[in-house]
N, C-alpha and C positions, 0 to 999 in steps of 0.2 A: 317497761314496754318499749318497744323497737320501735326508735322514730321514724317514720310515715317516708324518708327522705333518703333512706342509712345509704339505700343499694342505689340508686343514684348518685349519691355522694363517692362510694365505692367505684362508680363507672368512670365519673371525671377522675377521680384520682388517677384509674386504670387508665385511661386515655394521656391522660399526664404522662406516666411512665413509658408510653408504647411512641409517642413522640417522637425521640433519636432511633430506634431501631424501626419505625414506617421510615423517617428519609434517609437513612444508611439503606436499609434493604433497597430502595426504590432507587439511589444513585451507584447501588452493587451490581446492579439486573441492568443497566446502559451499560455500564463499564463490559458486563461481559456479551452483549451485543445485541441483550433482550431491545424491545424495543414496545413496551405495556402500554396498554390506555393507564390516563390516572388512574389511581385508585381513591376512592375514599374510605375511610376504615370507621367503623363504629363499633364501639362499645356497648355490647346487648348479654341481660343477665339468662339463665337457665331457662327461662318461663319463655322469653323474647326467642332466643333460638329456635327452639322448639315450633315455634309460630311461624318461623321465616322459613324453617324447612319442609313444615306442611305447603307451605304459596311456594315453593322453592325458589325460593333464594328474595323474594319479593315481600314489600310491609301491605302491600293490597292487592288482593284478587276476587274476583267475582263472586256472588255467594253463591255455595252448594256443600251438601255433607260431607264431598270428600276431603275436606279440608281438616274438615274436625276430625275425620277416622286417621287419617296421617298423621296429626299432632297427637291424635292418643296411642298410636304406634309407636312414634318416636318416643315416647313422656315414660312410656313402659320399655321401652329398650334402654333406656337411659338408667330406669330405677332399677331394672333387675340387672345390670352389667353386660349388655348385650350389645355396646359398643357406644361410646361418646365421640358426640358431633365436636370439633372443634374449631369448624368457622363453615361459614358458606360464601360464597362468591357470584357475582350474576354478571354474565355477558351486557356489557352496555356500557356507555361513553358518559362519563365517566364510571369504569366498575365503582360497584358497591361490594363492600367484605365488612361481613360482619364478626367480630371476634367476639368470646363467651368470656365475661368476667376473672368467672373461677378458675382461669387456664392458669399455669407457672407462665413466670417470664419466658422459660424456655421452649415452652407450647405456643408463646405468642410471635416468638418469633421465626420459629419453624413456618407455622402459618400465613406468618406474610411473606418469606420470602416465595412459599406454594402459591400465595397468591401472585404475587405478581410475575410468576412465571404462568397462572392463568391468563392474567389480562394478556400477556406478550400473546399468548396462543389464540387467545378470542378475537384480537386486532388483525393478523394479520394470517388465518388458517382462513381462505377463501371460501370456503362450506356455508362458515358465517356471514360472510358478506355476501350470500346468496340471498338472504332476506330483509337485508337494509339496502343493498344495491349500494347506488352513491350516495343516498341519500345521511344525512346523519344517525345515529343510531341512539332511541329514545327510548329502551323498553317500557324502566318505571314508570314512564307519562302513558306510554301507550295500552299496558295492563292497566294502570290507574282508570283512564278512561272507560277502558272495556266494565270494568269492576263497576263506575258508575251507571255507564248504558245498562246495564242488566239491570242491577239493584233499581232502575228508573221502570223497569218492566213488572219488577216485581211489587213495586208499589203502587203500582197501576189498579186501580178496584176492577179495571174493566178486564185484568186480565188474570185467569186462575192460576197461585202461584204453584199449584200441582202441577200443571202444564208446563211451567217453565220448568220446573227441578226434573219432571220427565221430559223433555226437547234436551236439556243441557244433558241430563242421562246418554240419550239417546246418540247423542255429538260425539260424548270424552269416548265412548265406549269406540267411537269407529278413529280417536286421534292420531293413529297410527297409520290410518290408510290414506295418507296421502303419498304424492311422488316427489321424494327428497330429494332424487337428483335435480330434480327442476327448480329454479329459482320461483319466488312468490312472484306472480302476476299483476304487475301493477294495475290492469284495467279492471282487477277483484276490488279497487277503493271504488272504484265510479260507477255510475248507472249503466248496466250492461245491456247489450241488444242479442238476444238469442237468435237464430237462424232460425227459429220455431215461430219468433214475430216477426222476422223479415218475411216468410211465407205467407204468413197471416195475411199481412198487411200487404204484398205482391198480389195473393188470390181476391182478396175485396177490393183491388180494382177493376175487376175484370175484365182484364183486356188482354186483348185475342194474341197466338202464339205469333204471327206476325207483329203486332206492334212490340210485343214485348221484347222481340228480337231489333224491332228500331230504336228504341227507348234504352235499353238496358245491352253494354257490349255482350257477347260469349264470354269472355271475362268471367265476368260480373258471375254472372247465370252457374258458370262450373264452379266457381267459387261457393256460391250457397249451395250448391248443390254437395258437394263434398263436405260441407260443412253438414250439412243434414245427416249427409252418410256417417260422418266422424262417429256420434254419437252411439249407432248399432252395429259397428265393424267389428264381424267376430277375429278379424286379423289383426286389427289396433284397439286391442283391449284399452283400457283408462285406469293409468296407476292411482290416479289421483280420486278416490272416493268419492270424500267429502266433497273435493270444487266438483264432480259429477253431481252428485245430487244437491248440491248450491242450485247447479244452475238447471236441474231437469227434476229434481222433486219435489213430491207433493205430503201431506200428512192423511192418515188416516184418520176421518172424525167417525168415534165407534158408536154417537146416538146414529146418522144417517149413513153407515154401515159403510160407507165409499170413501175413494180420496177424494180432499179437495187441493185448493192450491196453499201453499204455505202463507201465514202473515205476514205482514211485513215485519215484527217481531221475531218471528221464528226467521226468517232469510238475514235478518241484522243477525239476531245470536249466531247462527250459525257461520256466517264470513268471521264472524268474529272470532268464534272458538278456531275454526279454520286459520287464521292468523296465528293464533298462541302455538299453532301445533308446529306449523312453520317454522316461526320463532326457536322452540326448542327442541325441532329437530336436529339441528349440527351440535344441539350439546352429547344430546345421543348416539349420532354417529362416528363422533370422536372419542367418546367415554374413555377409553384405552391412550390412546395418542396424547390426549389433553392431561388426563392425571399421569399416566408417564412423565409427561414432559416437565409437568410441575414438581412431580416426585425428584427427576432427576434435578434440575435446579436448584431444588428446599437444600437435596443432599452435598451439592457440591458448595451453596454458600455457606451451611449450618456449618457441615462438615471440614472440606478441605481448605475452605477460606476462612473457616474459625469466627463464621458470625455469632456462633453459638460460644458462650464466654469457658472459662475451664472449669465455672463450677457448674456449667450450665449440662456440658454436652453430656451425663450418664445419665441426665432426665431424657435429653433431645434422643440423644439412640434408643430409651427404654420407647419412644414417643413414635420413632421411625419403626422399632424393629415391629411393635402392634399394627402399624398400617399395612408394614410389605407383608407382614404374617398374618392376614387373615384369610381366613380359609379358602374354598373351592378356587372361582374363577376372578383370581382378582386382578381388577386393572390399573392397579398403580403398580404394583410388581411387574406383572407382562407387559407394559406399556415403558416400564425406565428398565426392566431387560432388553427392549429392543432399540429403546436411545439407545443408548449404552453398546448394543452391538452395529447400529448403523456408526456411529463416531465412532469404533474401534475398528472396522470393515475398512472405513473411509480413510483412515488415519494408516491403517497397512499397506492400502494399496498405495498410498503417497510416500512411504519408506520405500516400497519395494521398487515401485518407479525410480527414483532416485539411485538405489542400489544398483539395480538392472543397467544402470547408463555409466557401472565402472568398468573400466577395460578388464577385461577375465572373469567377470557376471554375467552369466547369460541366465533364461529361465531352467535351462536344464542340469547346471550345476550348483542352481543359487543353494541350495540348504548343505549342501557340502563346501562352498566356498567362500560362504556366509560367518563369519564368527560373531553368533549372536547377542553370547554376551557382551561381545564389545561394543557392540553396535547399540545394545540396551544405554549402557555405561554412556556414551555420547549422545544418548536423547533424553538423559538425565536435565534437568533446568540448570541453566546458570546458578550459582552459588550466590549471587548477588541479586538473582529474579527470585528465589527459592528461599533465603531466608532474610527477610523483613524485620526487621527491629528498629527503634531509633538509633540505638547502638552500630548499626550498620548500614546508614545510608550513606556514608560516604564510599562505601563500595560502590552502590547503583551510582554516586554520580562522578565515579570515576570511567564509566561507561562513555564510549563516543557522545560528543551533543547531536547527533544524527538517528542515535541508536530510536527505533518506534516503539520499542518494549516498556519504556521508560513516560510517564507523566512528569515531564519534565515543570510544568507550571505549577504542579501541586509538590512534586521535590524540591523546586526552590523554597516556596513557603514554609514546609517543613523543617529545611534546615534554617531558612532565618527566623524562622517564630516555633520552634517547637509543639509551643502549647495550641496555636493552631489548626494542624494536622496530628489525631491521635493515629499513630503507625503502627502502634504496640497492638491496639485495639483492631484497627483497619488496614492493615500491609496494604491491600489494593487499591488503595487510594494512590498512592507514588506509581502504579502501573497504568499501562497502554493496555487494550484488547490484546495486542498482538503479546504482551507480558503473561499477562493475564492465559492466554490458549497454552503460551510455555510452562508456565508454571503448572498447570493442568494436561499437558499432553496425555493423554489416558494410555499409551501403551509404554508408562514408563511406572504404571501404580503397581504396585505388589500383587492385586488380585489379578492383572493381564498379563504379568511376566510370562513369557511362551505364546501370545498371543501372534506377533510376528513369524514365529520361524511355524508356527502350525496353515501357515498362507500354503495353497496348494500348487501343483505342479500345471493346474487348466488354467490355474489366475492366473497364473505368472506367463504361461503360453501366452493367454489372451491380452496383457498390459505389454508384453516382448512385438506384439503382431506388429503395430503401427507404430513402432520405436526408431525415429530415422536419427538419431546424437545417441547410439549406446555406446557410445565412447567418451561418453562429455566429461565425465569427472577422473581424474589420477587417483582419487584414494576414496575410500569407504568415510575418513573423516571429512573430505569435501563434501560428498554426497549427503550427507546424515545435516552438516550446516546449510545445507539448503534444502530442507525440508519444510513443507509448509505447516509448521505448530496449528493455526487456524483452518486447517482443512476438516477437520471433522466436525466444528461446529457450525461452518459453513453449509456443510451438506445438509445438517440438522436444520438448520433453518431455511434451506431448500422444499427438506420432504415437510414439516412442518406448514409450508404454503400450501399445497396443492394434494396432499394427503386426506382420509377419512381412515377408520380404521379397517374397512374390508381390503383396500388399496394398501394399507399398510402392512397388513400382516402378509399378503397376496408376496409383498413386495421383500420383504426381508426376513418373514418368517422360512430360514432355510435349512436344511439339514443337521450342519455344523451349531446354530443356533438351536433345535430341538437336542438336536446327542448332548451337546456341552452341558443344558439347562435343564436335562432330564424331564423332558415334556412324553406324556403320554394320552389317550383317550381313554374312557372308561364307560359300557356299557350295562344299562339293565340288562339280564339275562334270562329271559324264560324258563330256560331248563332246570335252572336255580335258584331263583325268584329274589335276587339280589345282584349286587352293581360288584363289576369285577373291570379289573384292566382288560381294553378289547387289542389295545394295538400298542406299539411305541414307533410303527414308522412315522417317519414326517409329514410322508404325503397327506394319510390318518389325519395328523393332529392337525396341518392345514386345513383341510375339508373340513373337521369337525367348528374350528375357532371361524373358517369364512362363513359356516351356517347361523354360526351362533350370533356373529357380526350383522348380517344380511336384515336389511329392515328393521332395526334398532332388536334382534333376536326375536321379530312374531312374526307370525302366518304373511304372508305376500298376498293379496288379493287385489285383482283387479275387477274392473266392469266388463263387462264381454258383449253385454245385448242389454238394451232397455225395452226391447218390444220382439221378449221370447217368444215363440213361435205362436207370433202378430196376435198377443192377446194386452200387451201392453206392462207383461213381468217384467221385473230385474234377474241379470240372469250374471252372477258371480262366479269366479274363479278363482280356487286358492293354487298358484304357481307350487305341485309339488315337487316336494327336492328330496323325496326317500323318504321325508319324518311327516308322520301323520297328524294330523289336527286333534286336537281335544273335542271330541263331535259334542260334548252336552255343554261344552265351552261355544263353539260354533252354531250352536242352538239357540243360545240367552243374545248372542251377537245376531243372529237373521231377525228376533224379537224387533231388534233398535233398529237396524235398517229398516225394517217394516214401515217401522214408525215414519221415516224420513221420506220413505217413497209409496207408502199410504196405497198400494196395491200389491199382490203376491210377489215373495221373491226367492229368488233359485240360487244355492249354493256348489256347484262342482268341485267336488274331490275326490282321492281315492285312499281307500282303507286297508289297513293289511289284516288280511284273516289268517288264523292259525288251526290247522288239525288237531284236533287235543289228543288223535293217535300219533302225529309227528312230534307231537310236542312232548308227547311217555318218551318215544322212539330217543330224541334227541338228547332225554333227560338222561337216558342211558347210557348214553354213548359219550354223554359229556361235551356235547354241542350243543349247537342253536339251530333250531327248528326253522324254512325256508318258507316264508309267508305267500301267500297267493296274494297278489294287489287285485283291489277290484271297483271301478271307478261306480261314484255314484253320485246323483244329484238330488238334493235336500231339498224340499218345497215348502214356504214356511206363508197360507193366507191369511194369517191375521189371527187365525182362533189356533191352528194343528199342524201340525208336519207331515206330510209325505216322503217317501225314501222309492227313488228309482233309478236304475242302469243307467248307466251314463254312455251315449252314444260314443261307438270307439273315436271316430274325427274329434269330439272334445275333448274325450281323454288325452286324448294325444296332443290338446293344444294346450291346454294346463300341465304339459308338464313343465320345469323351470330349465333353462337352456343355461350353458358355459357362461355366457356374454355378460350376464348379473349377476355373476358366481354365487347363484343359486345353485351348484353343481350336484347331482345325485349323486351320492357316496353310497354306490352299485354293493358294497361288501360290508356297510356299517346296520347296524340294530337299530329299533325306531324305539 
């Protein structure tokens, strides 16, 4: 019999082992200029994973069934080979990373060094710090908590726990619809004053438009008054859903057929769920960017820094090639293709700078007067930065004592105590960043060779314009040694601050990067009733990846009107961008609103309809049939839907403008 303790016993062991390679990884990732929350790392068996990835990434969350439908999704993708989790990670100070038992050593350490190129990105990607503001950042306590508030509701006798499991329904189902640009609202923790009780309580004084003009400035007065307006401006729609019917809805009670006003139960849950959604909105709109970023990191310690030992790395690549190889739209591949091409963009223009400033370089002769390979051959790493042994440190410390490539404090060590400093194991440890960027310069690895001289003849104009020293350097070998090695990781950790991924891809998803990477779009096709390549321009595959990006990839809905035409409706709007709604999906969703504003409510969209004699016509001809769009508004009172013509003025204002590159892709298929 299997004692009661085995896999326990099994975890410390495992945590035992994972020891030197958590503080190697974690003192690898400063060295190269990360700069992570702690992490803390635990040990959790198959059963435990599973568990943390339904709460994602957390050991407590609120109760509701969809917790257990997640963990039986994940438990069956696991058992039929339909892909293994191999750690999870949670934004918060100090991260939390949980790694899975049964991994190889070479799994475990892939994973931590993805993690702690996570925590670098959660710390210091601003998106995130949209929802802690200054404050410290405490999720586990603050889920923990939430998880208690509820669970205190649900053990309430006085309160029906049907009602809660439908209210919390009713919540997840709209978690989406809030406005992520927007930072959380701190005045959402305290007791709020709505402009609906300032009137109240203005009107039951009753006092006359003269005093109220002695008493209270114009200020004041236009202030509530705008504030009243705010709420039914069909010009300033309301990104933000849920903090809308926080603060303006009611619930339907279906014994006495009307709304009433919300509990105070239901207004807690709700701010509360509205918090969570907050919370893990910037993991969503970085999804790309984030695992990118950690993709590339995993690969450059495992890989080219040899965290990964020699008998390790044919596991570590079989471990990498599954990740960047899974199918359709994946964002660790498009996310460390586009590191990878901003740090190679960035690193060009900083040669070509340099070059551009020899006497007999200009941008109009540079690829002819340019000898590439040589130029390659000089941006090779010193022989003394590039190969690391104990056997060869007294090369590095025959370097200048000035030289900043050089960890001088940890090379002394080295050479007077060998045992020490392992260098056979850790080269990077005797290295500076600025070593460290040389030894990695990326347009000197085998896969970019050619990457330099394919720079075009607009860059080079455009870097030539504002060039007042193009005479600075005598030789192409002066130029090349004063090239900045740290410039491309630099920039990296620039677009890294202030990036999301719609901004990201906006920003560097560009031509030369779709050609080289063989990026295409692919549509369903009516006339054929299967999915075919629709395009391979760029412009295509940008509009297609910023829809897909746009509102973590769902419908855009705002508020438009709370007192539709003055009967007291909700009256919604899905921002269209070309692709049509799932309308029996957008049906089961007006259900839940319902719920939250406990009177009829109005959905505006527009659908594309097809001729099923254009649709023969086009099937012929080996085209795609040209849809009629035809705006319509969905009315949902509580028991049935209505469907009717959508006034052209709101057609017209639902549609999605340039500014939130919600952009209508005028020539794409829905």
């Amino acid at each position: 019999m299997t004692p009661p303790n085995r896999f326990r016993r099994i975890a410390r062991d495992e945590a035992t082992r994972l020891e030197e390679p958590v503080e190697e990884a974690a003192a690898l990732a400063i060295k190269l200029g990360l700069d992570p929350y702690p992490v803390n790392y635990w040990v959790v068996d198959h059963d435990e994973m599973n568990q943390l990835i339904a709460y994602g990434g957390f050991q407590r969350r609120y109760p509701h069934w969809r917790w257990g439908m997640t963990y039986d999704r994940q438990k069956k993708q696991d058992q039929f080979g339909m892909g293994k989790a191999f750690e999870i990670v949670n934004n918060d100070d100090p991260s939390h990373a949980f790694l899975q038992e049964s991994n190889s050593l070479a799994d475990q350490k892939a994973v931590i060094t993805h993690v702690e190129a996570h925590a670098d990105f959660f710390r210091n990607n601003e998106w995130f710090s949209r929802f802690s503001g200054d404050s410290e950042l405490d999720a586990a306590a603050m889920l923990e908590r939430h998880a208690e508030t509820i669970q205190r509701y649900v053990d309430d006798p006085d309160i029906d726990q049907e009602d809660i499991e439908r209210f919390v329904d009713a919540v997840t189902c709209l978690e989406d619809t809030i406005d992520q640009h927007q930072p959380l609202s701190a005045d959402r923790d305290t007791e709020r004053t709505q402009p609906e009780d300032l009137r109240e309580r203005l009107d039951g004084m009753d006092l006359s438009d003269t005093v109220q003009g002695e008493v209270f400035d114009d200020e004041w007065l236009d202030e509530l008054a705008e504030a009243e307006a705010a709420a039914a401006d069909l010009d300033r729609p309301r990104s933000d859903v849920l903090g809308f019917l926080s603060d303006h809805g009611m619930v339907y009670d279906e014994e006495a057929g009307e709304a009433t006003e919300m509990e105070s139960w239901q207004k807690d849950v709700l701010d509360l769920l509205r918090r969570e959604a907050y919370y893990f909105a910037p993991q969503k709109m970085t999804k790309t960017m984030n695992e990118g970023w950690a993709a590339y990191w995993e690969s450059l310690m495992m890989g080219e820094e040899r965290f990964a030992g020699k008998d390790e790395f044919l596991t570590y690549a079989d471990h990498q090639s599954r990740v960047l190889g899974s199918p359709g739209m994946n964002p660790y591949k498009l996310g460390k293709q586009l590191w990878e091409y901003v740090e190679n963009t960035t690193n060009r223009r900083e040669v070509a700078d340099k070059l551009l400033r020899v006497e007999g370089i200009t941008w109009r002769n540079f690829h002819d007067a340019v000898d590439f390979e040589a130029v390659q051959s000089l941006l090779e790493p010193a022989p003394a930065i590039n190969e690391i042994r104990s056997d060869t440190l007294s090369d590095l410390a025959a370097l200048p004592d000035d030289d900043s490539r050089v960890d001088w404090e940890t090379l002394d060590r080295a050479l007077s105590d060998p045992d020490a400093v392992d260098v056979d194991s850790y080269p990077w440890k005797v290295l500076a960043y600025e070593g460290l960027a040389e030894r990695h310069f990326s347009l000197v690895k085998p896969q970019y060779r050619g990457f330099l001289e394919r720079i075009r003849r607009s860059e080079l104009e455009q870097l030539s314009r504002y060039m007042f020293d193009d005479a600075r350097f005598e030789s192409v070998e002066a130029a090349v040694a004063a090239v900045d090695r740290t410039a491309g990781w630099e920039r990296m950790r620039e677009v890294r601050e202030s990036h999301n991924d719609v901004t990201f891809v906006d920003a560097f998803l560009s031509p030369e990067f779709v050609e080289s990477n063989d990026y295409f779009t692919y549509e369903y096709t009516r006339s054929t009733g299967d999915f075919r390549v629709a395009s391979t321009d760029p412009d295509d595959v940008k509009k297609k990846l910023l829809l897909r990006f746009t509102n973590f990839g769902k419908p855009t809905v705002a508020v438009f009107d709370d007192n539709f035409e003055n009967r007291g409706e909700l009256l919604l709007g899905h921002r269209y961008n070309g692709v049509m709604l799932d309308l029996d999906q957008a049906e089961d969703v007006l259900e839940r609103v319902h719920q939250l504003w406990g009177r009829p409510v109005n959905l505006m969209t527009i659908r594309k309809e097809y001729d099923e004699h254009d649709v023969e016509v086009a099937r012929r001809r080996n085209r795609e049939p040209e849809p009629s769009e035809v705006g319509v508004r969905i009315r949902y009172d509580g028991s049935e839907f209505e469907e009717f013509d959508l006034d052209p003025e709101l057609e017209e204002r639902i549609q999605a403008s340039d500014i939130d590159y919600d952009t209508k892709p005028d020539e794409w298929l829905s």
